[in-house]
Every structure is written in C-alpha cells, then in structure tokens.
C-alpha positions in Angstrom: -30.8 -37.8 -52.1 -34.2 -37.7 -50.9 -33.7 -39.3 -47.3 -30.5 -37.1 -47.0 -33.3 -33.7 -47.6 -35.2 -35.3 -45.0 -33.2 -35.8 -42.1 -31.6 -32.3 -42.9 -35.2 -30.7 -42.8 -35.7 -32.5 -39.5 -32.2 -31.6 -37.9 -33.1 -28.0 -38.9 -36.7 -28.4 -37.2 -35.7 -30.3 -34.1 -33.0 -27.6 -33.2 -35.0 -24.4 -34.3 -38.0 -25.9 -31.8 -35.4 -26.5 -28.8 -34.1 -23.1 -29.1 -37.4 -21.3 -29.4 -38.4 -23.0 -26.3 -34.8 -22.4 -24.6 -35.2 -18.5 -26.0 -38.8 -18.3 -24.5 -38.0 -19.3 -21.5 -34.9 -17.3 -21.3 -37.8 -14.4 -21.6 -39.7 -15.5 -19.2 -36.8 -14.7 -16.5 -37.7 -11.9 -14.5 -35.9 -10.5 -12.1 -38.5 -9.6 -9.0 -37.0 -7.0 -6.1 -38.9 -4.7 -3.6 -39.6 -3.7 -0.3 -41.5 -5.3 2.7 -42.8 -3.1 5.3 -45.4 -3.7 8.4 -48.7 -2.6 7.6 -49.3 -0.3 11.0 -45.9 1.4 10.7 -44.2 1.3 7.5 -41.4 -0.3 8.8 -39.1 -2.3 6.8 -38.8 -5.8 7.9 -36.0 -7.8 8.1 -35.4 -11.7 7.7 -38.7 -11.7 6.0 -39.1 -14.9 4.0 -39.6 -14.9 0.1 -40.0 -18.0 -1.6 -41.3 -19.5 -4.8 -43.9 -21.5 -4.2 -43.2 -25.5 -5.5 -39.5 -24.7 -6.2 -38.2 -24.3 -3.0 -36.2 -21.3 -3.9 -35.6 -18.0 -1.8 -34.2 -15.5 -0.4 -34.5 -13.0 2.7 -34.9 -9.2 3.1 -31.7 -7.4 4.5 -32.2 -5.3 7.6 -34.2 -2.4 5.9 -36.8 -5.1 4.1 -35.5 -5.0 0.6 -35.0 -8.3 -1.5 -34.0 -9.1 -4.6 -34.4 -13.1 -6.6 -34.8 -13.7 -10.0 -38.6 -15.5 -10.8 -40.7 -16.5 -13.8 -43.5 -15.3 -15.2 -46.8 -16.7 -13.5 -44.8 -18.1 -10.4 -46.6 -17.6 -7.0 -44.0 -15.9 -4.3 -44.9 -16.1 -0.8 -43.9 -13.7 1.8 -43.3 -15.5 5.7 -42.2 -13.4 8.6 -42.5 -13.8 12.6 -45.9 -12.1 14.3 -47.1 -11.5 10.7 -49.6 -13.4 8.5 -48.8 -15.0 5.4 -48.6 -13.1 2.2 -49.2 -14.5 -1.7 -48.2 -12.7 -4.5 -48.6 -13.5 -8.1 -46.1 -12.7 -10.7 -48.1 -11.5 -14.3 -47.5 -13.5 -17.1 -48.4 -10.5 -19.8 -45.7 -9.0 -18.2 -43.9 -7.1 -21.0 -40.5 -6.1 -19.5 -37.4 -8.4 -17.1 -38.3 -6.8 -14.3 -41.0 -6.1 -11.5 -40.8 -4.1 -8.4 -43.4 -4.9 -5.2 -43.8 -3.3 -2.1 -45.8 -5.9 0.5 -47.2 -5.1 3.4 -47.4 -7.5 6.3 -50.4 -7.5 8.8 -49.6 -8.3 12.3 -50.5 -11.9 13.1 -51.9 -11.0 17.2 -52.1 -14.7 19.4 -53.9 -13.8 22.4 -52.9 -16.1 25.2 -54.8 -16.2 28.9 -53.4 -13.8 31.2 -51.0 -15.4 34.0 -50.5 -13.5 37.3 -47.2 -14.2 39.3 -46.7 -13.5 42.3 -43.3 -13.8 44.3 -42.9 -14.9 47.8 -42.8 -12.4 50.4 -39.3 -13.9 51.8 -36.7 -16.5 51.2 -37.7 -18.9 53.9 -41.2 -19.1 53.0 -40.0 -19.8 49.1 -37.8 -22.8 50.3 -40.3 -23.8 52.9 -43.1 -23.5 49.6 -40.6 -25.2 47.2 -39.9 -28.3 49.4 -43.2 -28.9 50.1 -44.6 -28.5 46.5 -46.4 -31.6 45.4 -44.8 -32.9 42.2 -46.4 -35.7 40.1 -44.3 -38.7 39.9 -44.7 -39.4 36.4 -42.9 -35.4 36.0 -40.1 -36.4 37.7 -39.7 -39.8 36.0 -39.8 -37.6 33.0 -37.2 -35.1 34.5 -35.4 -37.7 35.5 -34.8 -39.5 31.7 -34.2 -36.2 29.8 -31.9 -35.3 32.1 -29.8 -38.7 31.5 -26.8 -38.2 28.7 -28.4 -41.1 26.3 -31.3 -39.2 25.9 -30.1 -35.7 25.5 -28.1 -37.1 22.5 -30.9 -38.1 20.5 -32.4 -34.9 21.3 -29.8 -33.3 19.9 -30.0 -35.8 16.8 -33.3 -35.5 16.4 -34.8 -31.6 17.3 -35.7 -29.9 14.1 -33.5 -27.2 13.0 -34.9 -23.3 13.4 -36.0 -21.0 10.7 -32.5 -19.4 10.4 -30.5 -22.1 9.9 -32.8 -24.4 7.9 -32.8 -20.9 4.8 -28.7 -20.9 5.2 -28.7 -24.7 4.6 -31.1 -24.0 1.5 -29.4 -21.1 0.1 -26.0 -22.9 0.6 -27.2 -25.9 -1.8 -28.0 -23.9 -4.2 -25.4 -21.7 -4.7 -23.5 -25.0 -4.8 -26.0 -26.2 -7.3 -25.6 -23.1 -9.3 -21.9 -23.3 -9.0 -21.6 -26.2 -11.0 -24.5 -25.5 -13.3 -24.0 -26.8 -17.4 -21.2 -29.0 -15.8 -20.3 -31.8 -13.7 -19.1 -31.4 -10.2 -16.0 -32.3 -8.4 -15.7 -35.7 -7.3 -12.9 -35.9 -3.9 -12.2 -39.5 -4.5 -9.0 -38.2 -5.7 -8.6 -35.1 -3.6 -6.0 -36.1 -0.8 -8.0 -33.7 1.9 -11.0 -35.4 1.8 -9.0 -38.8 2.1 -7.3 -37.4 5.2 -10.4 -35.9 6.6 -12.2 -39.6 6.2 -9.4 -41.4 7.9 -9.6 -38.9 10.6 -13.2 -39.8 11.2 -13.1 -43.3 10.9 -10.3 -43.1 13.6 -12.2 -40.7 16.0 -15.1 -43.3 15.3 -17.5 -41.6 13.8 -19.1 -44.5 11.2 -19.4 -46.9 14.5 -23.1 -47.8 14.7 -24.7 -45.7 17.9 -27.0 -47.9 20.3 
C-alpha cells in the first residue's frame, strides 16, 4: 500500500511540474507588432527584416512598415533593411501583459564610393575606332571566354547564393509547413500516387543522372 502512495505522489508531482512549466511558458508568449519608419523622414519602410535572434524566425513589414510575430519574453529581435544600419531590440522579461507595441527607427547606412566621371565619345567612328583599339588583358578575356561557355554558366546557376527575397520566402514557407503539422506527424507520399508519378517523370527526363 505504501509503494502504491508513492508512485501516486510522484505521478501527481511529475505532471503538476510539466504543466507549470508548459503554463509558464505559454505566458511567456507575447505577441510583438509595430511600426518601422526611417529616422530622417518618418517613413514607413517596407520589406524591412524582423527576426529573432538564434531562432531563425521572422517576418517582414508590409508596404507601410508595420509587422506583426509572436516572441518570448527576453528574446532579442533584430531589425535589417537596405541603406539602413542594423537595429537590436530587446523584449522585457517583467513584462506583465501578451502583448508589446514598438515603433523603430532606422538610420540611413551612407557608403561613400570615389566619384567616377564618364565621358562619351564625341561620334560613332571615333567609339568603334576607340573600342577596337582598346588594350584588353589576355587573362580577361580567357576569363570572358570560360564564363561565357554553357558548362560553366550551369554551375553558376547551381552555385550563386540566393537574394534576400527569396532566401525569407523559403524560411517562411518551412515554417508554416512546420507549423502545419505541429503536435502531429506529417504526411509521408510513399503512398500518394502523384508523387509516384511526378518521380517517374524525373527519373525519365533524367534528373537523378550524376552531372560531370
């Protein structure tokens, strides 16, 4: 009798300490929105960057700088935009309520580059006379000569980094996916004829031969 009071007791512990932590962190959910404007001007700016730092979660300001994205207490939220410095913003972790509004205000980011002067040639002639007689290193056209061949602008294409735009869609597209399926397992297409059709479509088109 007395073993059978001592797992109960410890049943009763171990699942009123998991759900004080699950409830506590369930408070801790916040749900952080603003504005982000350009310091000079006030304006709101769009496509501005918000993300939790070491979470890599996100979002982006619509085109009159407001965002919305649901944080915790004490994360650090970064804001990123083009021609603007890097802002940090701390969440409090005394916050009482589920919910904080910010307004940021980006300062212009200025690169100062040497001035460059061009001039254009007085007349056609003296442009294709100029042009012909241009002395061009023969390492640059070497170089010219291989990106220009169709090998090598496919493993450019393979291999250039993907811009700023794209790379947030990709991230915000995995984890609505992961969010999807969250508290359950996802679909598996081992059974779904579509995908099986789609596979065989590949492996006839070639796709899974190994590239040189």
């Amino acid at each position: 009798m007395n073993k059978a009071l001592q797992y109960l007791f410890f049943t009763v512990f171990l699942f009123s300490s998991l759900y004080g932590k699950g409830q506590s962190r369930r408070d801790s959910v916040i749900q952080l929105y603003g504005v982000v404007m350009s310091a000079d001007s006030l304006r709101g700016l769009d496509a501005t960057s918000i993300i939790v730092e070491g979470t890599g979660r996100g979002t982006i300001t619509n085109n009159q700088g407001v965002f919305s994205i649901p944080v915790l207490k004490g994360d650090v939220i970064r804001f990123s935009s083009v021609g603007f410095k890097d802002k940090i913003t701390n969440i409090p972790d005394t916050l009482k309520g589920n919910q904080y509004y910010v307004i940021q205000l980006m300062v212009n980011d200025t690169a100062y580059l040497p001035a460059t002067i061009l001039r254009p040639r007085p007349t056609r002639a003296q442009f294709e006379r100029d042009f012909v007689n241009a002395d061009v290193p023969a390492d640059a056209l070497e170089i010219a000569r291989r990106n220009n061949d169709e090998a090598t602008r496919k493993a450019l294409l393979l291999t250039l980094p993907i811009d700023g735009t794209e790379a947030m869609n990709v991230q915000m597209r995995q984890q609505a996916q992961k969010y999807y399926y969250e508290g359950q397992l996802p679909p598996q297409n081992i059974f779904n004829p579509v995908a099986w059709a789609e596979f065989i479509q590949a492996w006839k088109r070639g796709d899974f031969k190994r590239k040189n």
